[in-house]
C-alpha positions as CSV (number, residue, x, y, z in Angstrom):
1,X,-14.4,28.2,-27.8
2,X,-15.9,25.1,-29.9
3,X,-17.6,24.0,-26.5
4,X,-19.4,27.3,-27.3
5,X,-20.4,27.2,-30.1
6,X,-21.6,23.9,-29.7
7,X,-24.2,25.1,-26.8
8,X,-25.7,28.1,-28.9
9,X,-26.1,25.9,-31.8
10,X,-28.0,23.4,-29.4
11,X,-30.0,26.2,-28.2
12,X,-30.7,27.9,-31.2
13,X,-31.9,24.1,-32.5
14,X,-34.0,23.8,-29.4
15,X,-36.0,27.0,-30.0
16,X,-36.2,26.8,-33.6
17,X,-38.1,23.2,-32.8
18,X,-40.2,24.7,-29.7
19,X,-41.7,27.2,-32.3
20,X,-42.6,25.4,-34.8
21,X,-44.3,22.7,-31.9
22,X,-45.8,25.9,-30.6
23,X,-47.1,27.1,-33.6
24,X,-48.5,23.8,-34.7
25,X,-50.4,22.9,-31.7
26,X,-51.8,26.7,-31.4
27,X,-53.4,26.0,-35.5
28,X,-55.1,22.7,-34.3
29,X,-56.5,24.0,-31.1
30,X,-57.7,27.0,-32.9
31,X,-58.9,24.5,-36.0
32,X,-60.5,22.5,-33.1
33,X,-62.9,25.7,-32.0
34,X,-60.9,27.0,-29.2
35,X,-60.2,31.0,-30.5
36,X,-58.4,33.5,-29.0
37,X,-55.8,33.1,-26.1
38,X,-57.3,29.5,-25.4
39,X,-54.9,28.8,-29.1
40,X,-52.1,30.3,-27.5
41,X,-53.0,28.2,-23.7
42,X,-52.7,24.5,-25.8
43,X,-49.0,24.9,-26.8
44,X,-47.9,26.0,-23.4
45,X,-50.1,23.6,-21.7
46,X,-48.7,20.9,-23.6
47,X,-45.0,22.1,-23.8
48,X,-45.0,22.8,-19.9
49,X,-46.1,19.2,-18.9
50,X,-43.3,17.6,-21.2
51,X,-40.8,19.4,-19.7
52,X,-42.6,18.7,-15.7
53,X,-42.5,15.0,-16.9
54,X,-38.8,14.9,-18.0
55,X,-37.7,16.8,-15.0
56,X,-39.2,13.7,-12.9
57,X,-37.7,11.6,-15.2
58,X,-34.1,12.7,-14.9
59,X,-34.6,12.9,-10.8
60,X,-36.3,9.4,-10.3
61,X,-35.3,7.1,-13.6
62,X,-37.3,4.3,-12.2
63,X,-40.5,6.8,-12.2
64,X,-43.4,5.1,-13.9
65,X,-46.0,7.9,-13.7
66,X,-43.6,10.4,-15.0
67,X,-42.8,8.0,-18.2
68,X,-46.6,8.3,-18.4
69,X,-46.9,11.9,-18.6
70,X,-43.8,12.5,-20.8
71,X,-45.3,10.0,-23.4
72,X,-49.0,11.6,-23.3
73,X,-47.7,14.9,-24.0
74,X,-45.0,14.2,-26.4
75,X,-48.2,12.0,-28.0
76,X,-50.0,15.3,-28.0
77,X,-46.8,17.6,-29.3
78,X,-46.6,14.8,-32.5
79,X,-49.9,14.7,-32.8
80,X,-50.6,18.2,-33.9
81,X,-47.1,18.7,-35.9
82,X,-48.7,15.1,-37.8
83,X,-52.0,16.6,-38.3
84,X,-50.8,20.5,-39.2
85,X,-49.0,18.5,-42.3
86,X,-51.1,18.7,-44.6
87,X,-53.0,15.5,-43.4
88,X,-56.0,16.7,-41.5
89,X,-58.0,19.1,-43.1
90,X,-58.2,21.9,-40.6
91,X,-61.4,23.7,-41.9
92,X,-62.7,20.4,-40.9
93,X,-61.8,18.8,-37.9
94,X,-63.9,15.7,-36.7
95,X,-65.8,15.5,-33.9
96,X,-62.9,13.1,-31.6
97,X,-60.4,15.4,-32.4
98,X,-62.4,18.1,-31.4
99,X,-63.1,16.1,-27.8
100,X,-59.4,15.5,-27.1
101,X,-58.7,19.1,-27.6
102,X,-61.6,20.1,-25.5
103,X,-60.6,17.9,-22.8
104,X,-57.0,18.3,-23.0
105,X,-57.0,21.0,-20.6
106,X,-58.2,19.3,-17.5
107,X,-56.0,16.1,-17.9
108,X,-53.0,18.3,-18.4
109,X,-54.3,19.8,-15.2
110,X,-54.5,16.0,-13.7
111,X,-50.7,15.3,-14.8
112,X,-49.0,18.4,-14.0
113,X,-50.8,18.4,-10.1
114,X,-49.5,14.9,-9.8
115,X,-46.2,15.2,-10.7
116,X,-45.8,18.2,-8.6
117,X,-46.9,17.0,-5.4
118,X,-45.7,13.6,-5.7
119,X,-43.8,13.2,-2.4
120,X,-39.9,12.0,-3.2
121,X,-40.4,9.2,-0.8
122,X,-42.8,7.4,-2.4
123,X,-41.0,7.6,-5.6
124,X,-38.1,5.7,-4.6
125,X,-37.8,4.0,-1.5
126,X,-35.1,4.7,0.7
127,X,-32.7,2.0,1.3
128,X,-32.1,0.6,4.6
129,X,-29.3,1.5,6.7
130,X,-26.8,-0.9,7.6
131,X,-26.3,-2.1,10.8
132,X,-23.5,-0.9,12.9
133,X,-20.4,-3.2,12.7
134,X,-19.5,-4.7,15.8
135,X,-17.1,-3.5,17.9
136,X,-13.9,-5.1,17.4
137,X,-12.7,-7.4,20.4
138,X,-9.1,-6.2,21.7
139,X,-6.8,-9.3,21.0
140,X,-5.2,-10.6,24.3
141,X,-1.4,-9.3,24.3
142,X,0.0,-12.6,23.0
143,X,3.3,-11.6,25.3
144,X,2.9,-12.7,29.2
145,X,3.8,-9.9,31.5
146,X,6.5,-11.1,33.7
147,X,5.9,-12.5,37.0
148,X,7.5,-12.4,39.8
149,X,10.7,-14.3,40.1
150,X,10.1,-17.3,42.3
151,X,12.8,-19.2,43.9
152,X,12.0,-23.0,45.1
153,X,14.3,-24.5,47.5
154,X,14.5,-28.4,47.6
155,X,15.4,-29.8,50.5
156,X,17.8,-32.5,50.0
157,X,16.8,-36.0,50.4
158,X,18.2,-38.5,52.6
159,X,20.5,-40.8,51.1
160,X,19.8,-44.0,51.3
161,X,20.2,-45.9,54.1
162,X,22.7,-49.5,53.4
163,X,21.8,-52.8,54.1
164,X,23.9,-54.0,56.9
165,X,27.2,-55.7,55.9
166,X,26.1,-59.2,56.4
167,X,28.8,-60.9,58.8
168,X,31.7,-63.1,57.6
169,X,31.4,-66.3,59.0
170,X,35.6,-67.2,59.8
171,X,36.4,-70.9,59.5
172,X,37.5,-72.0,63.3
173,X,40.6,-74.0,61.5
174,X,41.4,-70.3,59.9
175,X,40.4,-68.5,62.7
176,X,43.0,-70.9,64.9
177,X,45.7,-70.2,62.7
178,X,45.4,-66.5,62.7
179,X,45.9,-66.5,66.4
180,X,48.5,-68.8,66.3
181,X,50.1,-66.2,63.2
182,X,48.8,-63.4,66.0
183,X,51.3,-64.1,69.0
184,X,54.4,-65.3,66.9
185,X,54.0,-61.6,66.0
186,X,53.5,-60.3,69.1
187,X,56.4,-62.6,71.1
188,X,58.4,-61.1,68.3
189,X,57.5,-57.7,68.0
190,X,55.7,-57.2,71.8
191,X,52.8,-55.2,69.6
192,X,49.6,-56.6,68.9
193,X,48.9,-57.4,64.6
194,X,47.4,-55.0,62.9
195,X,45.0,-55.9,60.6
196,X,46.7,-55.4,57.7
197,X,49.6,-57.4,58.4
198,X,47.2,-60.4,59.4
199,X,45.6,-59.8,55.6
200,X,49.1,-60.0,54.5
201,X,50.0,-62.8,56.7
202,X,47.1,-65.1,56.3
203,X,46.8,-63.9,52.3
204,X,42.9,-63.6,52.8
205,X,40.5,-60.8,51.6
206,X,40.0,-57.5,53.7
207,X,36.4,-58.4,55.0
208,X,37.8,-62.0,56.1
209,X,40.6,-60.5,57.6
210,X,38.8,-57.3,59.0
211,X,36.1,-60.5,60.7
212,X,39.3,-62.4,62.1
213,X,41.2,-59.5,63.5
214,X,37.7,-58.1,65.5
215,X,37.0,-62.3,66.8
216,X,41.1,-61.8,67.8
217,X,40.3,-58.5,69.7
């Protein structure tokens, strides 16, 4: 309701204004020589190309020529509510005042034709696109597929061959006494020594005795 209330009051302030601005410029044009309806063309003239020029305005902020045009008629709508005020004599207008009414007409005729047919391009100029983002490069699957599974057989390597046993050189005063040792055993057994019982016999190491037992053979 108050939103209202608010507009018609606007409204109502807006026309009350637009007649008096009206009514001020028709005096001066008609003070200025122009009778008839030519007082009643100024006004409208002048109110028209305010309202063209703040139009532009409100569509293109940044738009010089319309700035121009909305201060050269608001110039003119100021001017004649100045002058109607008691301080210009309107029985006798001076000769300048007389030449901007007279020509008034044709540069309202020059703004309103240019702000009309001002293409929108050239009032603000378009920005540029921006380029296409790349497409995006699919990211390797950081987990390997499995392969297949792969069994490697080793063959087995040789073992080493050993250095032959280097022979065991038998004393011939030890070797005589194992054969002596050799058939006492066998006159007293009739079986030949083993090689264990001549290791036992003679007390020597294996190897020694293993030596004497093949030299007995």
């Amino acid at each position: 309701m108050s939103r209202t209330i608010r507009l018609d009051a606007v409204l109502i302030q807006a026309v009350i204004a637009g007649a008096l601005s009206f009514s001020h410029l028709h005096d001066l044009a008609e003070a200025a020589g122009q009778d008839g309806w030519k007082a009643w063309a100024y006004p409208i003239s002048v109110d028209l190309l305010l309202v063209a020029a703040w139009r532009r305005m409100r569509t293109h902020a940044d738009n010089r020529a319309a700035w121009s045009w909305f201060v050269i008629a608001l110039a003119a709508s100021l001017g004649a509510n100045i002058a109607t005020a008691g301080l210009l004599d309107l029985n006798a207008v001076p000769a300048w005042l007389r030449i901007l009414v007279a020509g008034w007409p044709a540069l309202a005729f020059l703004g309103g034709t240019l702000l009309a047919h001002t293409p929108a391009a050239a009032l603000a100029e378009p920005e540029p696109e921006p380029e296409p983002a790349p497409a995006p490069v699919p990211l390797a699957d950081p987990t390997p597929e499995p392969g297949p599974d792969i069994t490697v057989e080793r063959a087995p390597e040789p073992a080493p061959e050993l250095p032959p046993a280097p022979a065991v050189a038998v004393p011939p005063a030890l070797l005589d006494h194992a054969r002596k040792v050799a058939d006492t055993h066998h006159a007293t057994t009739g079986a030949r020594i083993d090689p264990a019982t001549l290791r036992a016999r003679l007390g020597v190491p294996g190897p020694l005795a293993d030596a004497i037992a093949a030299q007995l053979a």
